[in-house]
Residue, then its C-alpha position, 0 to 999 in steps of 0.5 A: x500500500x503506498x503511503x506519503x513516506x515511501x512513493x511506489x516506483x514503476x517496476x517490471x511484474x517479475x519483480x513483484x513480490x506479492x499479489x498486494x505489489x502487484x496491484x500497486x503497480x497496476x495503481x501506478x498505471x491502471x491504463x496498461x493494465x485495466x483496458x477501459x478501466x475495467x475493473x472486470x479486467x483486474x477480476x480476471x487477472x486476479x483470478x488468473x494469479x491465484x490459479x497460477x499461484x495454486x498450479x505452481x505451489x506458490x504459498x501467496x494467499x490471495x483474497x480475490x476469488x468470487x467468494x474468497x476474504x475480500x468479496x466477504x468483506x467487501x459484501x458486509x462493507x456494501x451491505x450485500x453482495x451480487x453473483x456476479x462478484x466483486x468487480x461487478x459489486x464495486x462498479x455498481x456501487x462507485x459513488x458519482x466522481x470517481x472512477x470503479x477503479x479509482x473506488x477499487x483501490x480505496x476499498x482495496x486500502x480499507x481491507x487491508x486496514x481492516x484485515x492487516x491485525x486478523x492477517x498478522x496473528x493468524x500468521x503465528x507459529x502454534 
């Protein structure tokens, strides 16, 4: 997640770490990534990462499958959710003046703030 201390720099994909470094990269130029600013798009990617993830035994827990931790929170956060998942959920629901994907990645920061304690303890040895 960016913050004000430490600006995010452009990298290649490669040279991400993790499924959260890489949204950041597609934060910093969501038009390479999100033809269109489709946040449909960024759901297929997602989805696309967490299956190569699984086939290749990578243990990076990723939380945006349909039904997965972020569709869950994001449901209680919108007060429901639709089949046709998150992507489909936040697009309806961006309030006039911003754009889905800018309303992605506000919601994106307050689910990390939301989970980042549950994520750090649940991480425990025990």
């Amino acid at each position: 997640m960016p913050t004000e201390e430490k600006p995010q720099t452009v990298k290649h994909w490669r040279d991400c770490m993790d499924v959260y470094d890489f949204l950041e990269q597609v934060r910093l130029r969501p038009g390479m990534w999100l033809p269109g600013g489709s946040l449909r798009h960024l759901q297929a990617i997602l989805i696309g990462y967490q299956i190569a993830a699984t086939v290749h035994s990578v243990d990076d827990p990723c939380d945006f499958w349909h039904g997965g931790a972020f569709s869950q929170w994001l449901g209680k956060h919108l007060d429901g959710s639709s089949t046709l998942g998150w992507a489909a959920d936040i697009e309806r629901n961006t309030p006039a003046g911003s754009t889905p994907v800018e309303e992605f990645f506000r919601l994106l920061d307050a689910y990390r703030r939301d989970t980042a304690p549950n994520v750090a303890t649940s991480q425990l040895p025990g």
